[in-house]
N, C-alpha and C positions, 0 to 999 in steps of 0.2 A: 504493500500500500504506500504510494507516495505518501510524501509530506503535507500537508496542508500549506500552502501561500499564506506568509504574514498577511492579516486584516489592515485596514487603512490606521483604524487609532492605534497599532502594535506601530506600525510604522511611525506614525506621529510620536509616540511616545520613545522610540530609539532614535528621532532627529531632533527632540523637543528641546528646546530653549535652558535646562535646566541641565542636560548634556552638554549643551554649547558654552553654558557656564562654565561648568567644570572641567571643560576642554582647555577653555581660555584660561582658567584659574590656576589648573595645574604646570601651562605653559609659563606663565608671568610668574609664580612662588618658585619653578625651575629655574627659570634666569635669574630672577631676584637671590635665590640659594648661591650660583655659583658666581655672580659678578659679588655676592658682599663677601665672599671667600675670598676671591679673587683680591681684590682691593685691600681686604683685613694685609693677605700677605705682604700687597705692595706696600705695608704703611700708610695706606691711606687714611686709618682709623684714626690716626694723628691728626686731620683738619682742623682747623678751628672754629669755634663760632658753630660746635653741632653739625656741621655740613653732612657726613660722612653718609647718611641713611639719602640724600637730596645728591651725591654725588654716584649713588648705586644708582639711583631711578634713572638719571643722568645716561650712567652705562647702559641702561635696559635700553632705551630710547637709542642711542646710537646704535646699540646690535640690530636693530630694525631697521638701520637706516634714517631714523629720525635725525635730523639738525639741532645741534646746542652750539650757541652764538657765545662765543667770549668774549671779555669787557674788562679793561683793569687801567687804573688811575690813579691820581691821589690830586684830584682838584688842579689848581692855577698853576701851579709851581712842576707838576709831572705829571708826563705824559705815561700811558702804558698801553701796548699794543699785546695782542694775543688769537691766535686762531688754532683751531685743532678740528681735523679730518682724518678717521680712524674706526674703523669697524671692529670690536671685541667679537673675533669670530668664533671664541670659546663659549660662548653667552648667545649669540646668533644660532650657533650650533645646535646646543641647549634645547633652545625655544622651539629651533624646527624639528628635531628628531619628538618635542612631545605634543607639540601640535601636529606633526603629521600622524601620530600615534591613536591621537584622540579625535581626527578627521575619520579615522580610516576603520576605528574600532567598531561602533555601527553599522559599517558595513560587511563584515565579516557575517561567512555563511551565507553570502547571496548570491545565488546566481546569476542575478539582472540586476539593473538600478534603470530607474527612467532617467532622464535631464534634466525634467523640474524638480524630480523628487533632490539630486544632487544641487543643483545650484539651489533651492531653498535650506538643506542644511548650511551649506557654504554661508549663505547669508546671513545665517543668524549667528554661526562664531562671525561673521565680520563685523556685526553690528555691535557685538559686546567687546569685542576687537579697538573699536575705534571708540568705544566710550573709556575704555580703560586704557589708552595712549592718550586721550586727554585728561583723564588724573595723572598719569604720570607726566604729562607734559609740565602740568602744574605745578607738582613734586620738585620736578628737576628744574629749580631757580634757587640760585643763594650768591651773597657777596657776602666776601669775610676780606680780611686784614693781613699781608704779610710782611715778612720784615725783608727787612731792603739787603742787609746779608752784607755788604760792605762797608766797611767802617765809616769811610770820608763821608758815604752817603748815607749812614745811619746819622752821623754829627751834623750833614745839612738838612737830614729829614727834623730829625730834635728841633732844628733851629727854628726852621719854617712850619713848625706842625706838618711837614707831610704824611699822610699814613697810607704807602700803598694799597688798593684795593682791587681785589678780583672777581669777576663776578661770571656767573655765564646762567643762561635764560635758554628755555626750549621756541622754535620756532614752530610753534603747535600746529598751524594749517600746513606747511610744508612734512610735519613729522608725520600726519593724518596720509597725507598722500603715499609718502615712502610705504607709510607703514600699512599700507592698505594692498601697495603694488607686492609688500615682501609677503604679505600673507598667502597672496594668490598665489605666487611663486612656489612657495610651498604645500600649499594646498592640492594644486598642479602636479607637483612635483612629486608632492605623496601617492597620488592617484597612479600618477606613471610608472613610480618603481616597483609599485606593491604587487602581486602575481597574485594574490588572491581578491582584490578588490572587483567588483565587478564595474566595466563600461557601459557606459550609454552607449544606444543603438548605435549613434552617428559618430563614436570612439573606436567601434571595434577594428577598425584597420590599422588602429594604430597596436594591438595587440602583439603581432608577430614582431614590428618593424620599430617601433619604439622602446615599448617596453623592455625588452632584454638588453638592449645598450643604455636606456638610464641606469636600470640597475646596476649594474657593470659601471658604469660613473664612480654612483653612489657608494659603491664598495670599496674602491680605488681610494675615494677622498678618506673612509672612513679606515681604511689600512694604514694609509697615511698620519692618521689620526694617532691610530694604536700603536706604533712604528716610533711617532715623536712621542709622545707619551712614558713610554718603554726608558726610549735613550734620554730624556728627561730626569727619570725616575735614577738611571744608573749614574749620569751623569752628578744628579744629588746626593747619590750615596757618597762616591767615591770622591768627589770635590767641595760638597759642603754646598754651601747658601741655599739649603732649603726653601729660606720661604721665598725666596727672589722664584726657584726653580718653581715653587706650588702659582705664584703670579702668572707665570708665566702659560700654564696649563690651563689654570682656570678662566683668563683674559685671551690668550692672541694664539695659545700652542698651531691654529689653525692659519695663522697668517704668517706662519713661519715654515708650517711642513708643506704647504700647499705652494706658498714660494719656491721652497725645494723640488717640489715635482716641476713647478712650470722650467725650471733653473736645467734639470734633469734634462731637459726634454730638449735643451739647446736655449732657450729663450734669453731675453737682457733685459735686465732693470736697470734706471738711473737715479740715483739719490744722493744724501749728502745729511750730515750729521755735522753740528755745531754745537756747541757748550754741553752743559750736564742736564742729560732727560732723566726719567723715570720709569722710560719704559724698557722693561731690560730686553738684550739681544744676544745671542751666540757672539760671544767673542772675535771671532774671524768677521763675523757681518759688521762688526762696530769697526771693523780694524778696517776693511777696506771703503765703509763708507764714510771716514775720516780721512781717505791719504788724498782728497783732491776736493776741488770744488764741487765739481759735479765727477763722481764716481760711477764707474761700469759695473755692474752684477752681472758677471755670466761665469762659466762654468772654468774660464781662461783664468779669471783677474783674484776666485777664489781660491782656486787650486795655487797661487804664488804663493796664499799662506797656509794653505792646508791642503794636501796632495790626495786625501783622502774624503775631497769635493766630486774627485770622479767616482765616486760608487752611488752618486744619485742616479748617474744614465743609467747603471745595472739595477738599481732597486726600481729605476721606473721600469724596463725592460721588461724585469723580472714579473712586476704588477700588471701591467697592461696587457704581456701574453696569458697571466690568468684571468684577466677581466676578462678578455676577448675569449679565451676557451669556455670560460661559464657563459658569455652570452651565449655562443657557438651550439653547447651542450643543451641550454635552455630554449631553442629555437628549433620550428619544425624543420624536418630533414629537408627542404624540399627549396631552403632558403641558399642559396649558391655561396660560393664563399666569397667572391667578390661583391656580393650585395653587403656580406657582412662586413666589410671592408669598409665600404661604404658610410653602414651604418655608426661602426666605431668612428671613423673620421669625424662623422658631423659630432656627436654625441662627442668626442674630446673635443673638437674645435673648440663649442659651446661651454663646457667646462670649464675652459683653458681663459675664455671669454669672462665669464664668471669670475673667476680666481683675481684674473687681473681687474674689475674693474670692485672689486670688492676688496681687492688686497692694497690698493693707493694708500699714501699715509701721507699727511703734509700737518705739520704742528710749526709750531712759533710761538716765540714770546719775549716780552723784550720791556725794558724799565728807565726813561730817562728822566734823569731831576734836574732843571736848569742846563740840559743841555749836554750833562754828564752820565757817560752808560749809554753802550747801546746792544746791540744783537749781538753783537761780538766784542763787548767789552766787559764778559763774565755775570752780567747782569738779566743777558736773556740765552735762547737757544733756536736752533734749527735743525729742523726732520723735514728731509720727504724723500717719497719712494715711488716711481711711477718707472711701468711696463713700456716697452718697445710692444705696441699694444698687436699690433696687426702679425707683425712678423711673428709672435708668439703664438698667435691663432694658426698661421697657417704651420707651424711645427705642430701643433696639436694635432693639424689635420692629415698631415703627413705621418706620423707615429701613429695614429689609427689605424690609417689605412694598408700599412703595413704588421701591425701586431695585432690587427679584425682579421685579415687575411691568414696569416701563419696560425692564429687562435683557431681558425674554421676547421686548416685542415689537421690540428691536436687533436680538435674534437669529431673529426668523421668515426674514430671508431665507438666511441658512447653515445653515437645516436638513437631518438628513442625509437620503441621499440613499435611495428606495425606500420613505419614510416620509410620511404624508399629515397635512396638515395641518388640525388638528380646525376645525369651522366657526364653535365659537362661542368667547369670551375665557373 
């Protein structure tokens, strides 16, 4: 005897508003849990003026993509400049693995989904989505007091009453937008990789030809993940600075392994580091993006201080032929192996897409009293980090389309079973 078909209130009641709560709630206590870990370790918990709980919301708001505007002064006498662009993709992370989770959990066990049934669950986490980025919009705003840190200019700040001040504000209609565009993204995203989810009528073609290369993405990133994670952890054992090392995990570890893949893969980044930040980095990374103005990241300018930069190409080698064999393994027999070629191409290109336009980093700050101090007079600092954006796409799509290819024919002999194998490549 078949099953009986869920009734329409069974159904209502698995997409109900009270799910979509606890979708969203679990997401947002998930990022909140690891950016105030994150941050405790950085010493952030040191702010003053109570900031510290108004500097997490802060973080939550940028792993979304949301905008936080900086602002720092001290009245008539100083001036003070400040910007910061930076994605906590530890925290980003986070939030997507337990929102796609709780997107995707309702649907298990179904064979079909309509369209409207799907885009009205969608809807209602988005509408509690955007009502809870604007309390946190709210949240993340504070100005507090720092000390000026140099002598001559603490004696003329004394003098003049100056009290530097810093401040930073959520740009709330802008964060609404991002943060509306990241959900989808993920949402999207969840749908795509999941194998058990079911598609709408007007999806199903994307079945064969999608699905099995996001997932294959997804796994990649998330190897990646486990990989830094690991050497992170041994790293800490054996060299010390803990909690610099726990910062680093629970804040950016993804803007660092994920760099290493594009890095791997042949790709260039250009950036440049100026005075003392807080954001910590591998050692070698701080070292060659101090020896110039504007510094080269590739796999050449690394390897002059560490020789053992070339075993990113083998460990992406190594990933991306098993990406490509479980797509391969995962896909009807019937799929040739230069489609699957194909398909890894785009499916990295887009990845590689992603990494780089979510991996930017551009900070500053800087403190003048009368004219005294500037960017580089110990008083402020300089980051940023930006991709040779296009050239790193098309290596994405070239390393696809050779490790889809080589992965297809690993997998001709685990094809499933009942399915025939086509005759020509």
């Amino acid at each position: 005897m078949s099953p009986r078909p869920p009734s329409d209130q069974a159904v209502v009641a698995q997409h109900g508003w009270a799910r979509a709560l606890a979708t969203v709630l679990a997401a947002l206590i998930a990022m909140g849990v690891v950016a105030t870990l994150g941050l405790w370790a950085a010493g952030a918990s040191d702010l003053p003026d109570d900031a510290f709980p108004r500097v997490v919301a802060a973080t939550v708001v940028t792993a979304v993509g949301g905008t936080i505007k900086l602002s720092g002064g001290a009245g008539g006498l100083a001036d003070g400049t400040a910007g910061l662009t930076v994605i906590p993709l530890s925290v980003t992370l986070t939030g997507a693995l337990v929102l796609g989770a709780g997107f995707l959990r309702p649907l298990r066990h179904r064979a079909v989904t309509g369209g409207r049934e799907l885009a009205g669950w969608a809807a209602r986490i988005a509408v509690l989505w955007l009502l809870a980025l604007v309390a946190l919009g709210y949240a993340a705003r504070q100005t507090f007091k720092l000390s000026v840190g140099d002598d001559t200019l603490s004696d003329l700040g004394d003098l003049f009453g100056v009290s530097p001040e810093v401040g930073f504000t959520t740009d709330i209609p802008r964060t609404l937008l991002s943060g509306l565009l990241w959900l989808a993204g993920v949402l999207l995203l969840a749908l795509l990789v999941s194998r058990r989810a079911p598609l709408p009528g007007q999806l199903l073609r994307l079945q064969e030809s999608v699905r099995p290369a996001a997932h294959a993405m997804v796994v990649v990133l998330l190897a990646y993940v486990v990989l830094g994670t690991l050497v992170a952890l041994v790293v800490a054992a054996t060299r010390g600075h803990a909690s610099e090392t726990l910062a680093v995990i629970l804040l950016g570890l993804p803007n660092l392994v994920w760099l290493a893949l594009t890095i791997g893969l042949g790709a260039t980044w250009n950036g440049r580091v100026e005075g003392p930040f807080g954001l910590p980095m591998p050692h070698v990374l701080d070292e060659v993006l101090r020896s110039k103005d504007t510094a080269t990241l590739d796999l050449s300018t690394l390897a002059e201080h560490d020789g053992r930069i070339w075993w990113l190409v083998v460990v992406d080698a190594v990933l991306l032929l098993a990406a490509a064999f479980l797509m391969a393994a995962r896909s009807p027999a019937r799929v040739r192996a230069w489609q699957h070629a194909v398909h890894l191409a785009v499916a990295l290109a887009l990845t590689v897409l992603m990494i780089c336009l979510m991996g930017r980093i551009s900070a500053h700050y800087g403190l003048s009293v009368l004219g005294i101090g500037d960017l580089g007079g110990g008083l402020g600092g300089k980051l940023f980090l930006e991709p040779e954006l296009w050239s790193a796409v098309g290596l994405g799509a070239l390393w696809g389309l050779v490790t889809g290819f080589l992965g297809a024919l690993l997998a001709r002999p685990v094809r499933r079973k009942g399915e025939i194998e086509p005759a020509e490549v």
